[in-house]
N, C-alpha and C positions, 0 to 999 in steps of 0.2 A: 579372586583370592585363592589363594593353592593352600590345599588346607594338610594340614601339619607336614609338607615336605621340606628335606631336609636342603639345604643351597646346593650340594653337592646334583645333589636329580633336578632341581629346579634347573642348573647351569646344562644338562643333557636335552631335559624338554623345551629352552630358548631357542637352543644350537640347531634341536630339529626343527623348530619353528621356520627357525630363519634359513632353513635348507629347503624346503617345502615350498617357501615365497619368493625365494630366487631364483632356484633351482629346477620344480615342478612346474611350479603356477602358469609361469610363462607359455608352455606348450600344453595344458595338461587337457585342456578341450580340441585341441588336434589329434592330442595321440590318441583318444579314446576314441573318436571317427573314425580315424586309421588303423585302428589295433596296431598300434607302433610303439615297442618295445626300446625302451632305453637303457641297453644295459650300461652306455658308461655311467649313468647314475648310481645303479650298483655300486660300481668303482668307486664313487667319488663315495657314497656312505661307506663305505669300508675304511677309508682314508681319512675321514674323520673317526671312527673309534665305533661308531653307528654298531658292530652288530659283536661286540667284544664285551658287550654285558654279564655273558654267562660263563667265560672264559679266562682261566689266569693270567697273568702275563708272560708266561714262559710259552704260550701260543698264541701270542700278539692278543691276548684280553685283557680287558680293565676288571674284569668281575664285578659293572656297577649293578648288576643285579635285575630281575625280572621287574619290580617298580620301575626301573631307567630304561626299560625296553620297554614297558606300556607307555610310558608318559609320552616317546619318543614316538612311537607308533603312532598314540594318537591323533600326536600333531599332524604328523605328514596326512593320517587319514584324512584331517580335514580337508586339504588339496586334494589330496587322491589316495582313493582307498588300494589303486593299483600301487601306487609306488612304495606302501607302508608292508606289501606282502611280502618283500624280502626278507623282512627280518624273520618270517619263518622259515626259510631257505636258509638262510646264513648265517642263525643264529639258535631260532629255539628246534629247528627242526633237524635236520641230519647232523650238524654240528655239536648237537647239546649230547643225540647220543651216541655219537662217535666218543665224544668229551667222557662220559657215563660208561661208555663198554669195550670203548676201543683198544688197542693194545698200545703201548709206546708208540711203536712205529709208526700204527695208524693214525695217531693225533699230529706226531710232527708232520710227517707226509701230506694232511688234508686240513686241519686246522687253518693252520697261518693261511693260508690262500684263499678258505672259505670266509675268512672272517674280515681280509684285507677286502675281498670282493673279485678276486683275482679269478677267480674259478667260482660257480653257480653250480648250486646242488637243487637233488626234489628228492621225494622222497615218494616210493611206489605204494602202494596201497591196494585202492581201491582197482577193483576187473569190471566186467564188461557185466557179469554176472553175481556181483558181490560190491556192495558198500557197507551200512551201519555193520552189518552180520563181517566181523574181520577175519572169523576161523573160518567162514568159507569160502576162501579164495584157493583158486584149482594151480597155477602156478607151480611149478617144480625146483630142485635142485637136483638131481643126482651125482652121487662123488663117483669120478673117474681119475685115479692115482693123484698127484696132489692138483687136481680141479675138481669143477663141479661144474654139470652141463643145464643150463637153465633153460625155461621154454615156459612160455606165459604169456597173458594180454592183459597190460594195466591202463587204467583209460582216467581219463578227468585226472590228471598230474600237475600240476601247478609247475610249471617251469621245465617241463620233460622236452620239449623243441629244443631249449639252448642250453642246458643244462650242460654239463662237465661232467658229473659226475652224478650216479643215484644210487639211494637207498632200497635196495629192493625186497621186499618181502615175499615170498617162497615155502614150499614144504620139502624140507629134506627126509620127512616120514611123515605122508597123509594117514598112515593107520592111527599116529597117537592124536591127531583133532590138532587142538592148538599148541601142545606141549610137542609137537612134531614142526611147529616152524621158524623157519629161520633167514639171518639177516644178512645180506651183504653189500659190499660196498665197490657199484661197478662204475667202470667208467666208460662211457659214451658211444667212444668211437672203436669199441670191441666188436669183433666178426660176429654177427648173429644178434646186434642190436641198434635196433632201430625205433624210430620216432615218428609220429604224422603228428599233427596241428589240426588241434580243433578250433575252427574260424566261427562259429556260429552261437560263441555267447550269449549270453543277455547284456552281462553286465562285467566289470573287470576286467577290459577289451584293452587295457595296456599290459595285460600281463598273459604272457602265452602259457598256454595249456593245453595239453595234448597226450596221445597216448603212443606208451611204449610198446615193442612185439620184441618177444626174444624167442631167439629159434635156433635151438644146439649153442647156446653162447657160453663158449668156454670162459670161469672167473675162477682165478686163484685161490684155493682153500684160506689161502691167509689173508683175502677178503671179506671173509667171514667176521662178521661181529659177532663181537659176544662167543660164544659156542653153541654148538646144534642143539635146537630147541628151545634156545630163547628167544628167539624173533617175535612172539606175542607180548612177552614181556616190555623190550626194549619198545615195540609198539605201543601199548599202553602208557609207557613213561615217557616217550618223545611225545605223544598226543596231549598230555596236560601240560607242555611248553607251548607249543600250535596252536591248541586253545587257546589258552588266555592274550596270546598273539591277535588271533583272530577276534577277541574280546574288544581289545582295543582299538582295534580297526571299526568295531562298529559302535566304538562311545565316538570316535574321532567325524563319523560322518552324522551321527544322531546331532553332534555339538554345529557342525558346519550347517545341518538343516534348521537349527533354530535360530543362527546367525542370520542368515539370507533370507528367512520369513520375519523376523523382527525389522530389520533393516528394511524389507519394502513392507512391510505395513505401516509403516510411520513414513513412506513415502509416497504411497499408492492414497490417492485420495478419490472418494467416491461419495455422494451426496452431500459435500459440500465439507465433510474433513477427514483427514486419514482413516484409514479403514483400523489401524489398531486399537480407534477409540470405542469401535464396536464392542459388546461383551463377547460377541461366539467367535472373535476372533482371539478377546484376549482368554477366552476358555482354551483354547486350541494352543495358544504360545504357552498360557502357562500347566498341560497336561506335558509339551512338549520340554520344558524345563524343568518339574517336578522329573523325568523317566529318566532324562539325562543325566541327573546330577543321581537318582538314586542308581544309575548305571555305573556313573563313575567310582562309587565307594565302594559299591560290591566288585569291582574290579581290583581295586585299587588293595581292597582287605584282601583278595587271592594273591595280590604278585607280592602285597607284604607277608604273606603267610611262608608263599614259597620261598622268599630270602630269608625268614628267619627259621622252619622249620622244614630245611633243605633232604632230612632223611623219612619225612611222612608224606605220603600219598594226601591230593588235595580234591580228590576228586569232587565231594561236595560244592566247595566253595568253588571250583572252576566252573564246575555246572550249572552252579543257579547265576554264575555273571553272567556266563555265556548266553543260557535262555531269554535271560532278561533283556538282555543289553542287544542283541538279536532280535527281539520283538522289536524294542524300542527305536533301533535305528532303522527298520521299514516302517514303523506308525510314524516317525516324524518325517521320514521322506515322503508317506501320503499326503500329511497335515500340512507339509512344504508345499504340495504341487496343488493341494485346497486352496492354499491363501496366496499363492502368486498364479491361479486361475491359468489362463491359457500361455500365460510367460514361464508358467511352472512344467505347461506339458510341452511346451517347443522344447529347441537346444540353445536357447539364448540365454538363458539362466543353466546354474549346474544342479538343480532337484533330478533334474530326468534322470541325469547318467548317476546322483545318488541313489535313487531309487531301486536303478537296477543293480549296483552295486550291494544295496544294500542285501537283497532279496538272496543273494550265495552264502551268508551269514548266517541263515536261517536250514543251510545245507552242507557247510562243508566244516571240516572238522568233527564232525559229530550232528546228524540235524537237531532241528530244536524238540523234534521227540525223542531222540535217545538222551537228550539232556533231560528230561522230564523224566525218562525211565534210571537214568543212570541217581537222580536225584532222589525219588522215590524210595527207592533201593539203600541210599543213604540212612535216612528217614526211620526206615523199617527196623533196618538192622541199629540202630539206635537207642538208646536210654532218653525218653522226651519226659 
């Protein structure tokens, strides 16, 4: 039962279902062997409306809002948690705050494309020598008449090999700390910017990830998002669309490991009847249904918050889905590979490749201690 959604989101989270079961399912334990990347699938969720949630219609969006992107998320997670990460590419991530900062130009220019699926974005971040810590990225801009000459190393990029286009974050002034950085919007196959692929995941081995090197790469001042010295900002406001992104990517695999453990333990039969009528098995399905469904509300209460109160920062409520819903989707992918035994640790069942899928949830976008810290912080500064 889908609890109080409205037909509208209920007709979004079908549509990904049944894109997910036609679409994914059929290859989705090859690609992940192969780390083989499908981008026409991209295409085809763009063509369905798939990443046009946050977006008007005057930039090919529907506006159905953060709810209709988790819901949507979700579902694909349950097939694959690779194929559900686009929507942070395409939607909650360089698109939301292009959408947020950009100027006319820039919206018409990079919108409709991003959002069709036409063109793939990522978004820079994280160096070689800086993650959670975001003011310390060493990265440059310098303005040279109307450019600016970038030079930097960003590493663990979510889509930086095929990308089109990225967001790259920079200091146009290291003396002012974070009020010194800034954002812009390069594309790809500019002189002085390049890519390598990192092959050596754990887990999310259909979705390339790799890092960038720019060295003297000239980018047009009116690349620039936002204006000089907001690139911390616009980072903190694009990261709680990403988040909660990545939130629903791990209720969508937490829900797939309780599926595929229920199902064989009511098949799996051992001293003479299914192993589900044991109690430590059914202690284990029902801890893993109790996490999931408390995953799913606190999720569900973030992306409603953010559709209705679109001009307050959500940072609390992002935080504690995230944390939670990130433990919960690596406890149920252990308890998966507990109760389907040595079929859980082969690759004949899909717990393995959950498992390790699951395990970057607990690392990207923020790990699960800076959600613990960012949550704290919350808390403190509060009236309890």
């Amino acid at each position: 039962m889908d609890f109080l959604l409205p037909e509208e989101l209920i007709t979004f989270k079908n549509l990904a279902k049944k894109f997910a079961e036609k679409e994914i399912a059929p290859t989705v334990a090859d690609d992940d062997e192969k780390h083989y990347f499908r981008r026409e699938l991209v295409k085809k969720m763009g063509d369905l409306g798939f990443f046009g949630c946050l977006a008007p219609d005057k930039y090919g969006g529907n506006e159905a809002g953060y709810l209709a992107m988790v819901l949507m998320i979700e579902e694909i997670s349950k097939v694959s948690a690779s194929m559900s990460t686009p929507f942070n590419n395409q939607c909650a991530g360089a698109p939301s705050a292009i959408l947020k900062w950009g100027t006319e130009e820039q919206k018409q220019k990079y919108l409709p494309e991003l959002i069709k699926g036409e063109i793939i974005s990522c978004f820079a971040i994280t160096e070689p020598n800086t993650g959670s810590d975001v003011a310390s990225i060493s990265s440059t801009a310098i303005k040279d008449g109307d450019h600016y000459i970038l030079n930097g190393n960003k590493t663990w990029i979510t889509f930086a090999p095929v990308a089109d286009i990225s967001l790259v974050y920079v200091y146009t002034d290291l003396s002012q700390r974070h009020h010194g950085m800034s954002c812009f919007i390069v594309e790809n196959d500019r002189p002085g910017f390049s890519t390598r692929e990192i092959t050596t995941k754990l887990g999310l081995r259909s979705i390339p990830t790799g890092e960038i090197i720019m060295e003297d790469c000239r980018v047009p001042a009116a690349n620039m998002l936002g204006n000089a010295g907001d690139g911390f900002r616009i980072c903190m406001s694009q990261l709680e669309g990403t988040r909660i992104g990545t939130t629903a990517r791990g209720l969508g695999i937490a829900a797939a490991c309780l599926k595929v453990s229920t199902e064989y333990a009511q098949q799996r039969k051992q001293f003479g009847q299914p192993i589900a009528e044991f109690q430590m098995i059914q202690d284990q399905l029902a801890r893993m249904a109790v996490e999931e469904e408390a995953a799913r509300l606190l999720l569900y209460k973030a992306a409603w918050s953010m559709d209705n109160y679109p001009d307050k920062r959500h940072t609390k409520e992002i935080a504690i889905a995230k944390y939670n819903t990130a433990e919960a989707a690596v406890h149920a992918a252990n308890e998966a590979i507990k109760i389907l035994g040595a079929y859980g640790y082969s690759e004949e069942y899909p717990v393995a490749r959950y498992l390790r899928d699951s395990k970057a949830l607990q690392l990207t976008e923020g790990s699960s201690n800076i959600q613990k810290i960012l949550i704290a912080r919350e808390i403190l500064k509060s009236d309890l």
